[in-house]
Structures are given as structure tokens and as C-alpha cells.
C-alpha positions in Angstrom: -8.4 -36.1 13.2 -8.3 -37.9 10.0 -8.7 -36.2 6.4 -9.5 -38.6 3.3 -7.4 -36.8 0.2 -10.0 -37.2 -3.2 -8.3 -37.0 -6.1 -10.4 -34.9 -9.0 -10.2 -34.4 -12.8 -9.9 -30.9 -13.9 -9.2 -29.1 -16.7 -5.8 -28.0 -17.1 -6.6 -24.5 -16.8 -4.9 -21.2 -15.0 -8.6 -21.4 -12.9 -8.8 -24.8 -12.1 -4.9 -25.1 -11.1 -5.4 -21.9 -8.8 -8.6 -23.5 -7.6 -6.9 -26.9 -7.0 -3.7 -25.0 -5.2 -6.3 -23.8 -2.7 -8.1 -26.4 -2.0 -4.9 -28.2 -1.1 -3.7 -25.4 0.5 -6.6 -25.2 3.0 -6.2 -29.7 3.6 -2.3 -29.0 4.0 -3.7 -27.2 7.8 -1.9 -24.0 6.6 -5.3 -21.8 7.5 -5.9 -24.1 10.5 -6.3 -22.4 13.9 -3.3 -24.9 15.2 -1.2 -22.8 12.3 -2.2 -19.5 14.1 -4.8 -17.6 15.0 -8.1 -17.7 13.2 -8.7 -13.6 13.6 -6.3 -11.9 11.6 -4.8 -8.2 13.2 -4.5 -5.8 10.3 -2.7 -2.6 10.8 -2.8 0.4 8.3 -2.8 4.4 8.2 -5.2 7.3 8.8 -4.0 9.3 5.8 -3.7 7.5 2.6 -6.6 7.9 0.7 -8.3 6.4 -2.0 -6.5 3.4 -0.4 -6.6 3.8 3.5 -8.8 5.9 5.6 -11.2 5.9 8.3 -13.2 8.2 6.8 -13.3 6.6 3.6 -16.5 4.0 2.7 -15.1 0.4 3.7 -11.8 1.6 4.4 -10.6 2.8 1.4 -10.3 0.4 -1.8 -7.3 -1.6 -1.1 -8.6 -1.9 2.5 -11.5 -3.4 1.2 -9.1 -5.7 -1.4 -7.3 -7.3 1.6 -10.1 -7.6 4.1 -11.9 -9.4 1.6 -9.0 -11.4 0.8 -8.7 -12.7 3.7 -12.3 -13.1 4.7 -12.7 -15.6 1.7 -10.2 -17.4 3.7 -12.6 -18.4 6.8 -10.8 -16.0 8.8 -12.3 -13.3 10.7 -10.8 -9.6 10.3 -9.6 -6.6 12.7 -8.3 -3.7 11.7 -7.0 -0.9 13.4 -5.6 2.9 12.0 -2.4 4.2 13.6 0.7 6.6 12.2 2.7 4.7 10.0 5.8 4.4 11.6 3.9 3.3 14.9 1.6 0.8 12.9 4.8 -0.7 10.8 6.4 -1.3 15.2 3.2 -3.2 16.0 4.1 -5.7 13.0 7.3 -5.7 14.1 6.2 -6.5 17.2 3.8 -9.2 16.5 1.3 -7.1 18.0 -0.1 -7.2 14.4 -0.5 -10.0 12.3 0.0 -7.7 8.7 0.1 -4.4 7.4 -0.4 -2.5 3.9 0.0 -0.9 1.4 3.8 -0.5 1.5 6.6 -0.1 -1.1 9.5 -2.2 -0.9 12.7 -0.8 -0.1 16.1 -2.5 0.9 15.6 -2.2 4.6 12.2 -3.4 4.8 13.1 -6.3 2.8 15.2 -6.8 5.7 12.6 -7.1 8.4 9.5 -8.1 6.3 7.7 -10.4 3.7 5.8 -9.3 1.0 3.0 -10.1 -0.3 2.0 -9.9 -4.5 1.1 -6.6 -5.0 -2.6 -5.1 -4.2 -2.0 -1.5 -5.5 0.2 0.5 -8.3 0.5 4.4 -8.7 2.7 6.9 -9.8 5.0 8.8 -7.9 5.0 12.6 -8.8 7.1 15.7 -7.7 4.6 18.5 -6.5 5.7 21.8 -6.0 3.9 25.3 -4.8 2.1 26.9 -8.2 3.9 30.4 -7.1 7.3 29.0 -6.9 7.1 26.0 -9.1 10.5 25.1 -11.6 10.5 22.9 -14.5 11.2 18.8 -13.5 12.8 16.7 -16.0 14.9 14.5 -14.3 16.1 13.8 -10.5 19.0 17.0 -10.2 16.3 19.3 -11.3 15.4 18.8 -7.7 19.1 20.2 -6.4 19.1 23.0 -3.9 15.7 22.4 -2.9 14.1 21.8 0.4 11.6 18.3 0.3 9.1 17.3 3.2 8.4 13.7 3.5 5.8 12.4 5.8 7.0 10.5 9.0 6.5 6.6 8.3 6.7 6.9 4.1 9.2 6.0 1.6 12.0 7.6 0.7 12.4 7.5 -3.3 15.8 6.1 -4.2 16.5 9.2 -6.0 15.3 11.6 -3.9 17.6 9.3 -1.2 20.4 10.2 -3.5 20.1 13.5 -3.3 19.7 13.5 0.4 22.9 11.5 1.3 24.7 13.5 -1.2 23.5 17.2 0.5 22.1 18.5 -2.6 18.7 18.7 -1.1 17.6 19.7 2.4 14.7 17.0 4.3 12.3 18.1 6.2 9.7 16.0 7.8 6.5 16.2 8.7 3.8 14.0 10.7 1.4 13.4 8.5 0.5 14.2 4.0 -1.2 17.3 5.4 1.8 18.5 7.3 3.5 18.7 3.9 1.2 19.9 1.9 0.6 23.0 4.2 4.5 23.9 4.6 4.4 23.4 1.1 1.7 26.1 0.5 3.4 28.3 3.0 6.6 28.4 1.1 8.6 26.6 3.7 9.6 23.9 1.9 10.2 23.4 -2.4 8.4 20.0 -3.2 7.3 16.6 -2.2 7.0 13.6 -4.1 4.0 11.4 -3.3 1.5 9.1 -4.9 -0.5 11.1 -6.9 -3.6 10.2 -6.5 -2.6 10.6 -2.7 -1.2 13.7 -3.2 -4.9 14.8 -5.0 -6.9 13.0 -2.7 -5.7 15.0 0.5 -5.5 18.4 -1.4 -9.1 18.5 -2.7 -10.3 17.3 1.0 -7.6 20.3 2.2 -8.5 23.1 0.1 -11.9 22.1 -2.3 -11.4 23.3 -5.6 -8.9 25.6 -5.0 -6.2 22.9 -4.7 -5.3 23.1 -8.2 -4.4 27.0 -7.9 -2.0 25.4 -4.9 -0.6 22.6 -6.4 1.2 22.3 -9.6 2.1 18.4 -10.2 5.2 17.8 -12.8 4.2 16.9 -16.4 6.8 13.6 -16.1 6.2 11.6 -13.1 9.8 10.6 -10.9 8.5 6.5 -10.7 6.1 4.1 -11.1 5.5 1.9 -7.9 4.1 -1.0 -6.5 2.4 -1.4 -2.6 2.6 -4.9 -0.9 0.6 -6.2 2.0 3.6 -7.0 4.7 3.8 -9.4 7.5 7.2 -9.6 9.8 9.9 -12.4 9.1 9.6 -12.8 12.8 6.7 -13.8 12.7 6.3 -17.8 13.2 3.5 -18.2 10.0 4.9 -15.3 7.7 5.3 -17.5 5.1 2.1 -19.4 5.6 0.0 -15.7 6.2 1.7 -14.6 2.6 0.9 -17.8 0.9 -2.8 -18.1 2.0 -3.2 -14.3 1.2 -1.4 -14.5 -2.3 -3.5 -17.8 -3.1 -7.2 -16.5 -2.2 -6.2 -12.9 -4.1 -5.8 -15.1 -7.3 -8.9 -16.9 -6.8 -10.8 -13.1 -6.1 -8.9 -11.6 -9.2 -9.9 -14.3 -11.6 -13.5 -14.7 -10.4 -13.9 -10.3 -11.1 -14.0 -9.2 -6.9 -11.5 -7.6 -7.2 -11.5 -5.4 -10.0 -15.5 -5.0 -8.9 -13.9 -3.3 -5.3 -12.1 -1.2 -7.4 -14.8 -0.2 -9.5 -17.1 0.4 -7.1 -14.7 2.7 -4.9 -13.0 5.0 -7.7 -15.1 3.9 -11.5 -14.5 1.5 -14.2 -11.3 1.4 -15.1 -9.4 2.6 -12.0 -8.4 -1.1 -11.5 -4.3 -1.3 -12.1 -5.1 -5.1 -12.7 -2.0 -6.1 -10.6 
């Protein structure tokens, strides 16, 4: 197969040289189906909502961000909901192509490449309303028991704490797990995403949620969540490339900021 390469004038702009990038990017063969397969395996979780659920419209919004993304590629999309920890093995496993939204840590870093990043939140500390304790800073937290959800993060200071003994882990499967023993007095806090953390209370308990709940007035991070794709995998690189290329295109022709807007209101878009 032969491809003639026609050489255009542009304006040196930030759009035309993203524009130009992938155009060349797609007559380099890197989206080809001799570079890998033309349907793309996405794996994410059940409980992460405003940004991954089944039972949220399209997904969820940063669902809806990276199938879209990778649509506008040529490429046709499946996606699948598992547990965290079992959906992070399958990309592991190249049973999966890619996976999302994750934070970066160390040891992921390890295993996995990132993509740029398609969300940014907050991390809060939550505690019961009954038993809650003023948070100012990460040893606040000492001598208190902390439920983490199997398959998320550990915050480096919580980690901290942890290694050092100061607080006691306990995990459970899913946000809900947490949120119930942490109603029930069983364990002291958790420190999640907040607009998780809502998200799954109000579906949990309605409006009474915020009788429940009491989130601390200075938040312990701010975060950003990557789409991920294993270094074993023989087109990482290429998949990350193609994915971080057409998100620039999206972001600077308004789709993505519109998904945003459309799933959670004007102005919900971090504008990562």
C-alpha cells in the first residue's frame, strides 16, 4: 500500500499544530489495525459515580469523555464494569486494552502508563456527624480506625499513618461498604473523592445523608485520575499517544467541556 504525504500551509496556531500532529499521527499507521486491534476493550468500576456507573446516563461523564475520545479515533468501543481490583488484573492481563479513572501512585507507575488527565477532584476526610472531631492536618487522624474500599487509593498521608500504626485499616468491598460501617460507628473516617463520597450517600440515604455525614471544612488533597493502559502491553505507548492527541482535538473544539456540562451543569468542567 502506498500513501502520497501532501504538505499543507497552516497557521501557526495551538489548533492547527494539534490538528496537523493528528493527521500525521493517523498516516504514521499508529491507529492502523496492523498496530492493534481496531475495537478498543475498556475496563472501569460499578461504583464511582458522577464518573463511572452502570446506572448512570452514558456511563457516567468521564466514561462518556474517553469513549468519545476514542471513537473520534475510527475505533470502535467495548466497555465492561467489574471491581476495581479485578478490572485493574484484566489490564494487567491484556485482557483489557485500558482502564480509568485512576490516580497515580508509585506502584502503579510501576506497572502502567498514563494517560493526560480526564478528571480532577478533591480528596476529603468524612467522618460520622455523632462522632465527628475537628481535621486540620494529617495526625488529627491518629488513633482512628479508616475504611478504604478494596481496589482504591491509598492517600500518601493516610499511608503514613498506616505504616507507622497510628491508625487502624479496615477495608471494605465497595464505597457503600464504608460508608455503612461508617454510619454504624465501626470505623472513624474515610477519605474519598467528594463528589464520590456525595454521590453514593444521597443514592444511600436521600436527604438524610447530610445528618450522616459530616465532610471536613479543609480538604486532605487535590488529585488528578488518568486513563491507564499496561507497560506490557505491545502498543501502550501508541494507545496513550492516539488517546492524548484526539482529547486535545475534543477539548479545543468544546466536546469535552459540553460532556461535562451536560452530565453535572455549566461549570462542572475541571478544564484539565
Amino acid at each position: 500500500m502506498t500513501f502520497k504525504v501532501l504538505c499543507l500551509n497552516f497557521n501557526d496556531t495551538p489548533s492547527s499544530r494539534s490538528a496537523l500532529l493528528l493527521v500525521m499521527f493517523f498516516f504514521c499507521g499508529f491507529v492502523s489495525s496492523a498496530a492493534f486491534s481496531q475495537d478498543i476493550k475498556l475496563v472501569t468500576g460499578k461504583d464511582y459515580p458522577p464518573y463511572a456507573s452502570p446506572d448512570l446516563p452514558e456511563g457516567g461523564v468521564v466514561t462518556e469523555v474517553v469513549s468519545r475520545v476514542f471513537e473520534a479515533t475510527g475505533h470502535t468501543v467495548s466497555l465492561k464494569y467489574y471491581p476495581w481490583k479485578r478490572g485493574l488484573a484484566m489490564v494487567q492481563s491484556l485482557k483489557s486494552d485500558a482502564t480509568f479513572p485512576y490516580a497515580k501512585t508509585a506502584e502503579r507507575e510501576k506497572n502502567f502508563l498514563y494517560s493526560r488527565p480526564v478528571n480532577e477532584h478533591t480528596v476529603s476526610i468524612f467522618q460520622n456527624v455523632e462522632t465527628s472531631r475537628l481535621f486540620r492536618e494529617p495526625d488529627d487522624l491518629v488513633g482512628l480506625a479508616y475504611c478504604q474500599p478494596l481496589g482504591y487509593k491509598t492517600e500518601e498521608e493516610i499511608e503514613v499513618l498506616i505504616d507507622a500504626g497510628d491508625i487502624n485499616l479496615v477495608r471494605a468491598s465497595t464505597v457503600d461498604g464504608c460508608l455503612d460501617l461508617l454510619a454504624q460507628g465501626h470505623v472513624d473516617f474515610i477519605a474519598l473523592n467528594r463528589a464520590v463520597a456525595w454521590a453514593v450517600a444521597h443514592k444511600r440515604w436521600s436527604e438524610k445523608a447530610v445528618g450522616i455525614l459530616d465532610e471536613a471544612k479543609i480538604p486532605l488533597r487535590s488529585a488528578t485520575e488518568h486513563l491507564i493502559v499496561s507497560r506490557n502491553h505491545p502498543d501502550a505507548e501508541k494507545i496513550i499517544e492516539m488517546f492524548n492527541l484526539t482529547y486535545q482535538k475534543l477539548l479545543e473544539k468544546g466536546e469535552i467541556a459540553a460532556i461535562w456540562k451536560r452530565h453535572l451543569g455549566a461549570g462542572s468542567f475541571p478544564g484539565m
